[in-house]
LUMVO-306448 format. One record per residue (C-alpha): residue number from 1; residue in one letter; chain; x, y, z. Coordinates in pm, 1 decimal. Layout:
pt num->NUM	residuo->A	cadena->A	u->X	v->Y	w->Z
...
END
This chain:
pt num->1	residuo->X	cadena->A	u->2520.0	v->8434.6	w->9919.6
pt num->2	residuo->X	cadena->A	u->2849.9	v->8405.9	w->9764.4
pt num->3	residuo->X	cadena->A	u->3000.1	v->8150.5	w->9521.7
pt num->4	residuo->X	cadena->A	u->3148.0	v->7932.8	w->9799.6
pt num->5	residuo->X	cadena->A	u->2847.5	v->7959.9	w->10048.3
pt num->6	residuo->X	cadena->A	u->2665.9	v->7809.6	w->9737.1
pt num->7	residuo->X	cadena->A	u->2915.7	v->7542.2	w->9709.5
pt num->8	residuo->X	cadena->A	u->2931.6	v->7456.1	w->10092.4
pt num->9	residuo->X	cadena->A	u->2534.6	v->7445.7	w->10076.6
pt num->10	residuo->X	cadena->A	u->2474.7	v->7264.8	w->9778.6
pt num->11	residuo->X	cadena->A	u->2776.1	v->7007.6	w->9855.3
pt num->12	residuo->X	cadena->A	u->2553.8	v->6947.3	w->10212.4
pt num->13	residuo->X	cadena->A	u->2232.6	v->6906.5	w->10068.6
pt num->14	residuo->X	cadena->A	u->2370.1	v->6611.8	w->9827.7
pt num->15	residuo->X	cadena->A	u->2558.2	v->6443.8	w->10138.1
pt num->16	residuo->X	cadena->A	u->2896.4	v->6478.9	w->9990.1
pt num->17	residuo->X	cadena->A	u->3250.9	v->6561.9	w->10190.9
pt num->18	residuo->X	cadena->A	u->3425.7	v->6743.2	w->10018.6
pt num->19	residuo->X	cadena->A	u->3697.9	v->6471.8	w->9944.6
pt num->20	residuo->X	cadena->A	u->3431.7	v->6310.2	w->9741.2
pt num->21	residuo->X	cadena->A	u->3314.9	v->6635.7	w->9549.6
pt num->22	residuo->X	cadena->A	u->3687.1	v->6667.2	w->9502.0
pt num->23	residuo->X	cadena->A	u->3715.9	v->6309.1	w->9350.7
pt num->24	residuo->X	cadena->A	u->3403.9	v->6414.1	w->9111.2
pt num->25	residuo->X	cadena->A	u->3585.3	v->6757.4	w->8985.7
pt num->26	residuo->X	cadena->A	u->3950.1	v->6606.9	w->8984.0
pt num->27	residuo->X	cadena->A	u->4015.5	v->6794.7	w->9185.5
pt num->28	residuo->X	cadena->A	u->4229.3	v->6814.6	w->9546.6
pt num->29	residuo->X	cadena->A	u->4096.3	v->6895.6	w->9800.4
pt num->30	residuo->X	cadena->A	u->4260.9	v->7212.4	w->9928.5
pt num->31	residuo->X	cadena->A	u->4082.7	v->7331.0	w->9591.2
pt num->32	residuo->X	cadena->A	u->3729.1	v->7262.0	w->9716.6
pt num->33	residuo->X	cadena->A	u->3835.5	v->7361.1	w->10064.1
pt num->34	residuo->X	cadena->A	u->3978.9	v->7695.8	w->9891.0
pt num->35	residuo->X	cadena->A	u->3665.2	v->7753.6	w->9696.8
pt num->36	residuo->X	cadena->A	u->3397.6	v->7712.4	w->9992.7
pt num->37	residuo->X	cadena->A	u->3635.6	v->7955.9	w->10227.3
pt num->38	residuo->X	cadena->A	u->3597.9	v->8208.4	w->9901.8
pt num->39	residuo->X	cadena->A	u->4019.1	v->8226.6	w->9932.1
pt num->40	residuo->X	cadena->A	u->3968.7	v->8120.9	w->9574.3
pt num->41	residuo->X	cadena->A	u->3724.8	v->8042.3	w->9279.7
pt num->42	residuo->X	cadena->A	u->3660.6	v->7719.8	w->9032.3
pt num->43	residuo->X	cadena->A	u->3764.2	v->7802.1	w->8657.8
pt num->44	residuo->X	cadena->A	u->3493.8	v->7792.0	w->8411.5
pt num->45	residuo->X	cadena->A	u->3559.8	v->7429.3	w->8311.1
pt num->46	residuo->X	cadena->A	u->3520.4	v->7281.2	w->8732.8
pt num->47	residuo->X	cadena->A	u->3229.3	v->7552.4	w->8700.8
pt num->48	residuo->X	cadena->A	u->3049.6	v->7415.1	w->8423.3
pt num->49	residuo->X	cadena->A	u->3097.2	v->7070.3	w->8591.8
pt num->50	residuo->X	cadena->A	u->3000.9	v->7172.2	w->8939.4
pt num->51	residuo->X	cadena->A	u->2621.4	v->7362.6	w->8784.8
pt num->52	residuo->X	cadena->A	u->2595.3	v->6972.7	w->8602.9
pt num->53	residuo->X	cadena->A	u->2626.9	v->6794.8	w->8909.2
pt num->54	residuo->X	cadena->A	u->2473.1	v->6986.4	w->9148.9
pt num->55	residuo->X	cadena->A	u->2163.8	v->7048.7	w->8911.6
pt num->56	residuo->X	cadena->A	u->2174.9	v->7434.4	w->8905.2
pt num->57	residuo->X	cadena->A	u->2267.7	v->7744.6	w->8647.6
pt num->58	residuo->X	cadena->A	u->2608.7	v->7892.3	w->8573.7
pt num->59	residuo->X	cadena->A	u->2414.9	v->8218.2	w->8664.2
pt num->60	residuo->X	cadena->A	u->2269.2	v->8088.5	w->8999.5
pt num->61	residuo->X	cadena->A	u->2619.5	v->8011.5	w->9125.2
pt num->62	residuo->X	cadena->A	u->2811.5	v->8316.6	w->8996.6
pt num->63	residuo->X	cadena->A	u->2526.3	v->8589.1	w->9118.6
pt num->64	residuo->X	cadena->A	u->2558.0	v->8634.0	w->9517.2
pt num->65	residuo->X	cadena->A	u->2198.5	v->8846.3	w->9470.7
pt num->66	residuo->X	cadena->A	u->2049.1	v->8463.3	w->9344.6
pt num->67	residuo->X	cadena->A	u->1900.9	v->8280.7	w->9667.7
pt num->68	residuo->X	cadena->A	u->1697.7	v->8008.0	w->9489.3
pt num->69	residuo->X	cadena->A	u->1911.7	v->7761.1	w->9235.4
pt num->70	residuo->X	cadena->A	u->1710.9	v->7727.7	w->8935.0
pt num->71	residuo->X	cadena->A	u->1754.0	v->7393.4	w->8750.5
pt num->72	residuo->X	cadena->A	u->1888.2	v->7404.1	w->8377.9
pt num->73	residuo->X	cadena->A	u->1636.7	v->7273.5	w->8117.9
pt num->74	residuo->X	cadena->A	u->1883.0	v->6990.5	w->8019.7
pt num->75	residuo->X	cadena->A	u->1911.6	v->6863.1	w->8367.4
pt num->76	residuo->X	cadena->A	u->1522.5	v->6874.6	w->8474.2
pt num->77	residuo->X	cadena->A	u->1513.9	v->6668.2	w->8085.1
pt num->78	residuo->X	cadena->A	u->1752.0	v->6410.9	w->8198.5
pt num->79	residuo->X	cadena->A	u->1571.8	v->6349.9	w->8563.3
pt num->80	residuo->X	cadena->A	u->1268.7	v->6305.4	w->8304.2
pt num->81	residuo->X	cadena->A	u->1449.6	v->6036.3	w->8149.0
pt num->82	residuo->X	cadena->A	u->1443.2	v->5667.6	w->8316.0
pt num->83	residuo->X	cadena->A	u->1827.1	v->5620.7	w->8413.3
pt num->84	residuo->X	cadena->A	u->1785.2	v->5239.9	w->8275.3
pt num->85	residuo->X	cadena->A	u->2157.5	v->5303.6	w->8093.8
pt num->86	residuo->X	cadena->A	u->2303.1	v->5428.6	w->8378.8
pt num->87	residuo->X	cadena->A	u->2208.0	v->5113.3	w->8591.7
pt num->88	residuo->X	cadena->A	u->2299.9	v->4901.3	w->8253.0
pt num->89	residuo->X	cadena->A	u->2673.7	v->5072.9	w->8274.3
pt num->90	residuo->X	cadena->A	u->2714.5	v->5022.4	w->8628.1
pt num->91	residuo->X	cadena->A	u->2595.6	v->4606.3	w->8555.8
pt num->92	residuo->X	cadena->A	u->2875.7	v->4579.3	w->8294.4
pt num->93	residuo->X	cadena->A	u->3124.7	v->4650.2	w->8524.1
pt num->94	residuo->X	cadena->A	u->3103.3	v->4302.3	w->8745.7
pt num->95	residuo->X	cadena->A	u->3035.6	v->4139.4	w->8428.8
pt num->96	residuo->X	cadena->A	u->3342.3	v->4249.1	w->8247.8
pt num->97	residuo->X	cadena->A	u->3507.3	v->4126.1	w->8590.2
pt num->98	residuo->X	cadena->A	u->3390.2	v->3803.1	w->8567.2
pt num->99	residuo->X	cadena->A	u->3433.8	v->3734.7	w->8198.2
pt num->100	residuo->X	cadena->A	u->3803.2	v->3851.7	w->8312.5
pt num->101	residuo->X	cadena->A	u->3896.1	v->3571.2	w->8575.0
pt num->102	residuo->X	cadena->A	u->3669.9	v->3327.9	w->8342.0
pt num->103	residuo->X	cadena->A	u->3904.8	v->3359.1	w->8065.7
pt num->104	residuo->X	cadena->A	u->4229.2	v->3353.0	w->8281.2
pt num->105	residuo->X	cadena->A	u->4064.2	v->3050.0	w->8466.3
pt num->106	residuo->X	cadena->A	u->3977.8	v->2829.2	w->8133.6
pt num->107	residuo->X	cadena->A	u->4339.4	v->2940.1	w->8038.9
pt num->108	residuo->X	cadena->A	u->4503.7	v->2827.1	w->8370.5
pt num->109	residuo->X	cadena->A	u->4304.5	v->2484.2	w->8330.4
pt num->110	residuo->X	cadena->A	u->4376.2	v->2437.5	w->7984.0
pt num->111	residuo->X	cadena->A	u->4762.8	v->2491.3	w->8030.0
pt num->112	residuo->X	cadena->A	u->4786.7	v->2290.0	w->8326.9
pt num->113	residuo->X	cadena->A	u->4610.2	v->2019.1	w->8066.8
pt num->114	residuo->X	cadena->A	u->4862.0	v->2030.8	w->7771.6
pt num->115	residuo->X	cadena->A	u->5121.5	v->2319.3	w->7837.4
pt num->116	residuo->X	cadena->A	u->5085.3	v->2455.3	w->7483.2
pt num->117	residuo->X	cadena->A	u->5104.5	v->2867.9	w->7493.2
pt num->118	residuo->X	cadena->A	u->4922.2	v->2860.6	w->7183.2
pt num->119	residuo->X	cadena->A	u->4582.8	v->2691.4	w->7433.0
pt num->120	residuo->X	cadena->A	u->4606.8	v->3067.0	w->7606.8
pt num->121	residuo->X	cadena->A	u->4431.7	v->3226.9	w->7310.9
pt num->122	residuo->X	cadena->A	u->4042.7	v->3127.9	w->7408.2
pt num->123	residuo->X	cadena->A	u->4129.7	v->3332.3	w->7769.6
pt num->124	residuo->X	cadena->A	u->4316.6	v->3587.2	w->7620.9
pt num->125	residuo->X	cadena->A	u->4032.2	v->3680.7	w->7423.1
pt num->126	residuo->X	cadena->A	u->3797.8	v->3682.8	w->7680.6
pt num->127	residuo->X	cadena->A	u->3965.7	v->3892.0	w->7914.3
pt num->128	residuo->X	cadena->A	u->4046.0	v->4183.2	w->7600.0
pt num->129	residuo->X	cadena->A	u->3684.3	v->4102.8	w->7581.6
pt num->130	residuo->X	cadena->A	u->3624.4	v->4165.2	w->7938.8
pt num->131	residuo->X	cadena->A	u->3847.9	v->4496.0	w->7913.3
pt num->132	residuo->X	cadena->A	u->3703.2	v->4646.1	w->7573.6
pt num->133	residuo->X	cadena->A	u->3363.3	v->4630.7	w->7812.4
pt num->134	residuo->X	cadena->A	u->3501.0	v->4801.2	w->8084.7
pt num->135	residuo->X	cadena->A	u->3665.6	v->5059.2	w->7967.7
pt num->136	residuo->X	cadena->A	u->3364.5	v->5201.7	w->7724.7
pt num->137	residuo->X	cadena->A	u->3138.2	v->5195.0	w->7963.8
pt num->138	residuo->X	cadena->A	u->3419.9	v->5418.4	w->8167.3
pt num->139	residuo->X	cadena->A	u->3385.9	v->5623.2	w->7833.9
pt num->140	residuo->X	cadena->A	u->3048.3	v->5664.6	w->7825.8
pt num->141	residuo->X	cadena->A	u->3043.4	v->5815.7	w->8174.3
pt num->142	residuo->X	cadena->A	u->3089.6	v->6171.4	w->8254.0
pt num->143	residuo->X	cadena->A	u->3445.1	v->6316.4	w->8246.0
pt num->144	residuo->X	cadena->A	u->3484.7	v->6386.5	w->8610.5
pt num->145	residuo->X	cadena->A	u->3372.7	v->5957.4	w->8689.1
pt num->146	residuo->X	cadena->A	u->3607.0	v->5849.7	w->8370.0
pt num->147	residuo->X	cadena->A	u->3935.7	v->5853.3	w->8540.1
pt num->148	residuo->X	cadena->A	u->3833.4	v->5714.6	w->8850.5
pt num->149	residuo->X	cadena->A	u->3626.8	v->5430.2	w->8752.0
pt num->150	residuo->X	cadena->A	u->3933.5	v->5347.8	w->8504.6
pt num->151	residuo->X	cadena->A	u->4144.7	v->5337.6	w->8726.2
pt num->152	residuo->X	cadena->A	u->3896.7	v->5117.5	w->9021.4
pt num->153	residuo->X	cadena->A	u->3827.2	v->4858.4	w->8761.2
pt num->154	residuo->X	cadena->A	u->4183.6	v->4822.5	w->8634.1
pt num->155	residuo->X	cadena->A	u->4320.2	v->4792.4	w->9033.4
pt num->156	residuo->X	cadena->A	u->4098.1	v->4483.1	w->9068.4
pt num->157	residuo->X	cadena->A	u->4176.2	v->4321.9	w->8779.6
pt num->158	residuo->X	cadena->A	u->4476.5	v->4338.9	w->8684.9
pt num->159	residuo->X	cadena->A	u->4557.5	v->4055.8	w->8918.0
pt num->160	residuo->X	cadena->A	u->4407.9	v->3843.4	w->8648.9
pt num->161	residuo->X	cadena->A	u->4515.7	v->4053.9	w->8332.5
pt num->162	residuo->X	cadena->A	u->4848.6	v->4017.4	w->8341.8
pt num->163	residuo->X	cadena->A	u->4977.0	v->3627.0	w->8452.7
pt num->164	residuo->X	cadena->A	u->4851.6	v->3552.7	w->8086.7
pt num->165	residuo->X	cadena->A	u->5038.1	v->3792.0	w->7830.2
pt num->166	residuo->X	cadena->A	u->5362.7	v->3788.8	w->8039.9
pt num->167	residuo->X	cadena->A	u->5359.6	v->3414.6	w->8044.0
pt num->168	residuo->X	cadena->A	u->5319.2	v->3382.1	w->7663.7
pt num->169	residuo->X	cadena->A	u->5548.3	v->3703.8	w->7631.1
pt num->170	residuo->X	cadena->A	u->5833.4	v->3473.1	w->7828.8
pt num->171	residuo->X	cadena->A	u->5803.6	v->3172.2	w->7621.3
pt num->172	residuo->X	cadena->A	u->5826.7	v->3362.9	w->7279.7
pt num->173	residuo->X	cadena->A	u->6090.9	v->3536.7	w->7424.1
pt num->174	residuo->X	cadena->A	u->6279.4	v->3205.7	w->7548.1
pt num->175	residuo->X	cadena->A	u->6215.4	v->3043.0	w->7226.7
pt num->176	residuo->X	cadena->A	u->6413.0	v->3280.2	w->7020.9
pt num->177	residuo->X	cadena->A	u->6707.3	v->3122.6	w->7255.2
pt num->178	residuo->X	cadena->A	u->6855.3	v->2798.3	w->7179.3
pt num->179	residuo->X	cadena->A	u->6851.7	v->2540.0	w->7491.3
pt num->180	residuo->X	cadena->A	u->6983.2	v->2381.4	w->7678.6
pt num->181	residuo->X	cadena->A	u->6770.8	v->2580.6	w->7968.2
pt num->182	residuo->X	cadena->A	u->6572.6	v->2507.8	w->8225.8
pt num->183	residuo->X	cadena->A	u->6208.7	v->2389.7	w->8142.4
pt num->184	residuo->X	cadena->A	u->6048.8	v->2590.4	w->8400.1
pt num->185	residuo->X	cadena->A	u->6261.7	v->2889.3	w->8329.2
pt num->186	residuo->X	cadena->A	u->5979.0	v->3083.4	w->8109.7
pt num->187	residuo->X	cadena->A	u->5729.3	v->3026.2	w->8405.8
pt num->188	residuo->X	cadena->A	u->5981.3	v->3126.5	w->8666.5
pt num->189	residuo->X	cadena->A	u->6070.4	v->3456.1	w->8469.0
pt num->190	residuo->X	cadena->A	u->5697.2	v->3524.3	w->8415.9
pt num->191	residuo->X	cadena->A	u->5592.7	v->3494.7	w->8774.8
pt num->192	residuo->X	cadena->A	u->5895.2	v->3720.0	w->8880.8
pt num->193	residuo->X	cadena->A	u->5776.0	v->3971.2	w->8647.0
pt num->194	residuo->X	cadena->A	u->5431.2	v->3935.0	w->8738.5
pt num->195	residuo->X	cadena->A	u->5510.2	v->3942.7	w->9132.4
pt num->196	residuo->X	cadena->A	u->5693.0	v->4284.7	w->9020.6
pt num->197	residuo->X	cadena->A	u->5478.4	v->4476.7	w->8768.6
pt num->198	residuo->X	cadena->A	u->5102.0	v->4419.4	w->8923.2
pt num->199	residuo->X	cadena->A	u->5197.7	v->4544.8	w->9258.4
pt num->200	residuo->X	cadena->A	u->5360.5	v->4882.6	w->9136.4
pt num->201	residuo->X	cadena->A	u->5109.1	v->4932.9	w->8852.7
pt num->202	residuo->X	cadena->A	u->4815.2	v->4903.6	w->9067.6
pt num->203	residuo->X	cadena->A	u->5005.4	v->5141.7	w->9373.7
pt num->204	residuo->X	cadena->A	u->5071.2	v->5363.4	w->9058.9
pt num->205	residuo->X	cadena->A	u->4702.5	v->5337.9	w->8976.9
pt num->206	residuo->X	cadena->A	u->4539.4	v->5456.9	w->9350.3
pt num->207	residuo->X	cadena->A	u->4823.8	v->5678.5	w->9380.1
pt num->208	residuo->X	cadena->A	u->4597.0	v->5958.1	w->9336.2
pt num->209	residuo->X	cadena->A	u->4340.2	v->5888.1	w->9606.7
pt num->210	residuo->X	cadena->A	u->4649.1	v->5847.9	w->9846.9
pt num->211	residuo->X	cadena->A	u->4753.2	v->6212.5	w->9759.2
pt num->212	residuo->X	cadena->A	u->4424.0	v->6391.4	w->9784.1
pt num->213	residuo->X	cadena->A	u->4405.5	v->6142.6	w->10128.3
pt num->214	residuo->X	cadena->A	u->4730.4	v->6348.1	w->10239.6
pt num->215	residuo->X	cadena->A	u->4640.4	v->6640.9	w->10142.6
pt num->216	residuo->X	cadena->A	u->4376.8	v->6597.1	w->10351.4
pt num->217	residuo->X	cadena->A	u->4566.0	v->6529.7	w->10664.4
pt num->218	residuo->X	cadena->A	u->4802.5	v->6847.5	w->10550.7
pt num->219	residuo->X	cadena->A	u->4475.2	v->7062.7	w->10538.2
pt num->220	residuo->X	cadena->A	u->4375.8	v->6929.8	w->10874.9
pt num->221	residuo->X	cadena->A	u->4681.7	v->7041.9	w->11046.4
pt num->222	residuo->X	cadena->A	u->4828.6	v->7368.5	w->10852.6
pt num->223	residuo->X	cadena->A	u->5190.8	v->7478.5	w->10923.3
pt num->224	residuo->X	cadena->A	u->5181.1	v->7754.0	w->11198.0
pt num->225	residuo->X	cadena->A	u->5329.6	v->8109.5	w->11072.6
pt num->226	residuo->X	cadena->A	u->5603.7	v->8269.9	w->11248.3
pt num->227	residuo->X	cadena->A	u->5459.1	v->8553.7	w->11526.2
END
């Protein structure tokens, strides 16, 4: 059995497409397609990764004589292991999310109260709070999962990470200018900026799951060659 029959099989017997084995390697996937049609193979980093997630030796994928995958001792030891910190990782996620909109919430109430900037520092805090929990657990995750559960948690919240430090950005920014001006004019720039930046930075941010979506289609429908 060769290196991409392996691949094909072992991909199957976990459930997985091969867009999301791509999404776990980083990978497009024309790659995975590539590999499993034995057109091409993985390079010894996506190999190392692929024998991690699929449970198996380096040696079991790369010998075409090997029939049987035989688990690596450090992957039967961490199946031996209760996966209570995994669980706890995946928790901190939704809580990050909610300490998030919490902080821009008491911040929204509070200037709506008093319209003092300096009354945005209790939500600020939370919500760098909220974001300093996010992104290590996305550190503490495996390298393939890092980038793409950065990227998921960041596209639904950024909504509420940004009206905050733009808003206090435009009134520092307005105060260094001598009035007259209009009173609303910090708010109005803020909102414009806000109604600008969130959209493209979070299109920016699934921009790569749209590719490897095309790339898809492309693979689905190859060009036809000439007679």
């Amino acid at each position: 059995m060769t290196i991409g029959e392996k691949i094909g099989m072992l991909r199957r017997k976990n459930g997985w497409s091969q867009e999301t084995l791509a999404e776990k390697l980083s990978v497009s996937r024309q790659a995975v397609s590539l590999w499993e049609r034995n057109e091409s193979q993985p390079e010894l980093e996506k190999l190392l990764t692929l024998a991690r997630l699929f449970s198996v030796t380096t040696d079991y994928l790369l010998d075409d004589s090997a029939e049987e995958p035989a688990a690596p001792a450090a992957a039967s030891s961490e199946k031996a292991d209760p996966p209570s910190s995994g669980r706890h990782r995946m928790q901190a996620f939704p809580f990050a999310t909610f300490l998030n909109y919490a902080g821009f919430l008491v911040s929204a109430l509070l200037w709506k109260e008093y319209q003092r900037v300096f009354l945005l520092i209790p939500g600020i805090l939370l919500q760098l709070l909220a974001l300093t929990i996010a992104l290590g657990c996305c550190w503490k995750l495996e390298s393939p999962q890092k980038e793409t559960a950065r990227r998921r948690w960041l596209c639904h919240n950024l909504w509420g990470l940004l009206p905050l430090p733009l808003l206090w950005c435009c009134n520092f920014i307005f105060s260094l200018y001598p009035r007259p001006y209009v009173e609303d004019a910090p708010f109005l720039l803020a909102l414009i900026l806000y109604l600008v930046i969130c959209p493209l930075w979070v299109r920016s941010l699934c921009r790569p799951a749209n590719s490897s979506a095309d790339s898809s289609k492309k693979d689905l429908h190859p060009p036809k060659k000439g007679l």
